[in-house]
VEXMAR-260544 format. One record per atom (N, C-alpha, C): residue in three letters; x, y, z. Coordinates in steps of 0.2 Angstrom, whole numbers, padded with zeros to 4 digits, always signed. Last residue first. Layout:
N
ALAXYZ
...
//
This chain:
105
UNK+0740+0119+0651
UNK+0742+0115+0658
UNK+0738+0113+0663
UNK+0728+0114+0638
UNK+0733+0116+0643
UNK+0736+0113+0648
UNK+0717+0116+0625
UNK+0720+0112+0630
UNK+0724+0117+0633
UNK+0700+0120+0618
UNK+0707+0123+0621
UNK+0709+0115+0624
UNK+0688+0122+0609
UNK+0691+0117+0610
UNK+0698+0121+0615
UNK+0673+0125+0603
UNK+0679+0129+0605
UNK+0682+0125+0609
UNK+0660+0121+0590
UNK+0665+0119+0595
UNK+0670+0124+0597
UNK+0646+0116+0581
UNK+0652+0123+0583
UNK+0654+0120+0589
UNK+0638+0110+0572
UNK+0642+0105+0576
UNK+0646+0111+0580
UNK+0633+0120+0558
UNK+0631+0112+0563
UNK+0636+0111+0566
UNK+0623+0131+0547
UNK+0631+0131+0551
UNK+0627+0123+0557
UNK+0620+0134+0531
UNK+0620+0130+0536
UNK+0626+0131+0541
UNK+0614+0146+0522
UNK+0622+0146+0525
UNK+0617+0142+0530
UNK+0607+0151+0505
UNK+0606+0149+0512
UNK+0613+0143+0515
UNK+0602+0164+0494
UNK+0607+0158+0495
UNK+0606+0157+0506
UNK+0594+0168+0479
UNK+0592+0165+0486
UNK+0598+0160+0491
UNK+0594+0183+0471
UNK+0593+0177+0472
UNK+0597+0173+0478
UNK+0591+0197+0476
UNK+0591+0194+0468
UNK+0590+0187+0467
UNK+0595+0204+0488
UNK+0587+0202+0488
UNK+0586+0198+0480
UNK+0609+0197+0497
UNK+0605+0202+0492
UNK+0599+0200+0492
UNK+0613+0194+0515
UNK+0611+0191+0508
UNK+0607+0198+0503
UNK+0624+0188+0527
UNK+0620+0197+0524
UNK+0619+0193+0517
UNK+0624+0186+0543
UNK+0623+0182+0537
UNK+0619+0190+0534
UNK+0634+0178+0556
UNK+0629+0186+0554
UNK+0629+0185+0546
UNK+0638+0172+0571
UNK+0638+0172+0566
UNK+0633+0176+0563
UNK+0648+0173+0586
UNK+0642+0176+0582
UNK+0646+0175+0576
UNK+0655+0168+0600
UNK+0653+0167+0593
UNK+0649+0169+0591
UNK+0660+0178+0613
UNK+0653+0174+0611
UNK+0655+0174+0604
UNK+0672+0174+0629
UNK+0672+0178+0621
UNK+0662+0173+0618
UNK+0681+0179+0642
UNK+0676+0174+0639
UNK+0675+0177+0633
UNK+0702+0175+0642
UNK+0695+0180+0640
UNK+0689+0177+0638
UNK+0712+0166+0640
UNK+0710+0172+0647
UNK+0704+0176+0644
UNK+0716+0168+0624
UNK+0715+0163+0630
UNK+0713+0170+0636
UNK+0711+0174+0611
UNK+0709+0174+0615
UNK+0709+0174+0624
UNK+0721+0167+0602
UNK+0724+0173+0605
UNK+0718+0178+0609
UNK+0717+0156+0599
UNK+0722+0157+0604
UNK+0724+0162+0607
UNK+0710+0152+0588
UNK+0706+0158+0593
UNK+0711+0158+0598
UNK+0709+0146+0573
UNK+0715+0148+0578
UNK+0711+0154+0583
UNK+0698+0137+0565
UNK+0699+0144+0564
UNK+0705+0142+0571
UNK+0689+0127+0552
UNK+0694+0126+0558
UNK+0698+0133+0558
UNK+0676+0120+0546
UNK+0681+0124+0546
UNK+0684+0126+0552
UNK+0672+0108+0536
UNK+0672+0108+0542
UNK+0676+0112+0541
UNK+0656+0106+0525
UNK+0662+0106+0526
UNK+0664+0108+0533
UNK+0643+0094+0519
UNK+0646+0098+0525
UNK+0653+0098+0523
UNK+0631+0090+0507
UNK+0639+0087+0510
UNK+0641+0095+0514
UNK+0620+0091+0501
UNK+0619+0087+0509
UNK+0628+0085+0510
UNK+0620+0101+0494
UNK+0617+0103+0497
UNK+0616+0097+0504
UNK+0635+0105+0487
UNK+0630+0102+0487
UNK+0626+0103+0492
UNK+0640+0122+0491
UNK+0641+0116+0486
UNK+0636+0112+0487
UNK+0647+0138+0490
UNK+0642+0134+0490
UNK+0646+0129+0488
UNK+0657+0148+0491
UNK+0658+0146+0493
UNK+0655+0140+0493
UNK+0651+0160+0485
UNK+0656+0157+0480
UNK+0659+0150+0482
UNK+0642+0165+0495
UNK+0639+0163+0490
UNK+0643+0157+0484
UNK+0655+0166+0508
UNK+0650+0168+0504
UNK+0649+0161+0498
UNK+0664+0168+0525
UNK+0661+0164+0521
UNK+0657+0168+0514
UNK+0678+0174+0533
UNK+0670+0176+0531
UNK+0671+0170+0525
UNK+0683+0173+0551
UNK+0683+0171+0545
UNK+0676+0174+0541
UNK+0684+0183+0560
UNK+0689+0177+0562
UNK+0687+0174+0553
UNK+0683+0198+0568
UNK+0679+0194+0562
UNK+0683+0188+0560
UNK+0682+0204+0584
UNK+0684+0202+0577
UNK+0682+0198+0573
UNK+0675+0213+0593
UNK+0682+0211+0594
UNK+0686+0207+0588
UNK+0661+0220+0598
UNK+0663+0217+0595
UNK+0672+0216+0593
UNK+0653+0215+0614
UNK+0657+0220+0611
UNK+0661+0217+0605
UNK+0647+0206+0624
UNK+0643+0207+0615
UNK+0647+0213+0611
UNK+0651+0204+0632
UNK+0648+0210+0635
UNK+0644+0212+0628
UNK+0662+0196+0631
UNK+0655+0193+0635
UNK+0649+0199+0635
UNK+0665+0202+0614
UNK+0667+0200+0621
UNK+0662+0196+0625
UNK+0663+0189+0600
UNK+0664+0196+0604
UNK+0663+0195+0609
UNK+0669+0184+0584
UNK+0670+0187+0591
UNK+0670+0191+0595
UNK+0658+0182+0569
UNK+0664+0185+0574
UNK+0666+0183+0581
UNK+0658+0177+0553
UNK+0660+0172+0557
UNK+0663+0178+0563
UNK+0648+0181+0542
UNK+0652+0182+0544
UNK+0656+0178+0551
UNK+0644+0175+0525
UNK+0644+0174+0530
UNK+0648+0177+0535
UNK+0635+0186+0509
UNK+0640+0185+0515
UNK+0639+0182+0523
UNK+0632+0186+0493
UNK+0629+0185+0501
UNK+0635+0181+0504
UNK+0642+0188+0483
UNK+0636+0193+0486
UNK+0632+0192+0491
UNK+0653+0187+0478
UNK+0654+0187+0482
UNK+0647+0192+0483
UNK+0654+0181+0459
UNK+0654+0186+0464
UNK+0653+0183+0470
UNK+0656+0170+0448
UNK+0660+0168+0454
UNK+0657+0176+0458
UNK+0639+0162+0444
UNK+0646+0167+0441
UNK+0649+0167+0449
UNK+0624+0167+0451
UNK+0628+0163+0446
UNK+0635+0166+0447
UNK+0614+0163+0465
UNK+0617+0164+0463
UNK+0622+0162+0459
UNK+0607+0151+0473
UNK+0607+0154+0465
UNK+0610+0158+0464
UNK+0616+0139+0486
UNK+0614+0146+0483
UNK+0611+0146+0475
UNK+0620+0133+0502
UNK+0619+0132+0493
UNK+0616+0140+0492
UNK+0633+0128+0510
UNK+0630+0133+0508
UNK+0628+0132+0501
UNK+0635+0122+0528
UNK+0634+0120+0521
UNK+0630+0125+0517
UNK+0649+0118+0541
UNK+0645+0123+0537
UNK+0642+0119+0528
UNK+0656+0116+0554
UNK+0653+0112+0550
UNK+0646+0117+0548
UNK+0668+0122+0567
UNK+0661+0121+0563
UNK+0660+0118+0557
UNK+0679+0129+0578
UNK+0676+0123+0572
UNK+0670+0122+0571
UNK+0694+0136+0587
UNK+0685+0136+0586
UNK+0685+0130+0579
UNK+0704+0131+0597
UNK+0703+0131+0590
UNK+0693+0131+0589
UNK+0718+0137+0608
UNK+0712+0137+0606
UNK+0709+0136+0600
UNK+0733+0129+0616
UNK+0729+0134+0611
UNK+0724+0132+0611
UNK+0735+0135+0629
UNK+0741+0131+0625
UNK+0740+0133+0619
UNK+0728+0141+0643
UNK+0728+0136+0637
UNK+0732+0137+0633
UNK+0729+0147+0655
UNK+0735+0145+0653
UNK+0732+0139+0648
UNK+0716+0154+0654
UNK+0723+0158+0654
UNK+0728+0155+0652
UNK+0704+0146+0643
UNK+0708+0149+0649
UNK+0715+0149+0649
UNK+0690+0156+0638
UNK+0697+0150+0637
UNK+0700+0152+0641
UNK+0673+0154+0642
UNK+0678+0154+0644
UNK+0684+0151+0641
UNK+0659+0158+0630
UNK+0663+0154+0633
UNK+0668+0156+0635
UNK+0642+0164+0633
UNK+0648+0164+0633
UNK+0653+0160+0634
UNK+0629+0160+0619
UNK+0632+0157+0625
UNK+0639+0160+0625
//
């Protein structure tokens, strides 16, 4: 879904609620969440935040992540999320609640 910020918003804040368990051991960074933006046209425009395996935690407590997309405003833009996992062992990226919030005049 594309969404519109508009030109004279003030600021923009994407949000989501993420939970990630995993087997993997030890602190590495081997299955990756990516969090991007891109245009209305699916063009890719930036990677706003990445998540991984290091990142897990229980399995029924959510975290909420809060990113600054201001420098969006005036442009419709699509959230994609893209998950890269190893074939070793098994971790799995819940995403819940995503929001892009703006105010203005």
């Amino acid at each position: 879904q594309a969404v519109a910020i508009p030109s004279n918003a003030i600021s923009a804040t994407l949000s989501f609620w993420y939970n990630i368990t995993s087997n993997e051991s030890g602190y590495g960074q081997y299955d990756l969440l990516y969090v991007i933006i891109q245009n209305s046209s699916g063009s890719y425009l930036a990677t706003v935040a990445t998540l991984s395996n290091a990142d897990k935690g229980s399995l029924s407590v959510y975290s909420k992540k809060t990113l600054d997309v201001t420098s969006y405003k005036g442009q419709t833009i699509r959230i994609y999320f893209l998950a890269t996992t190893d074939s070793i062992n098994t971790t799995t990226f819940r995403i819940d609640d995503v929001s892009l919030m703006s105010d203005g005049n």
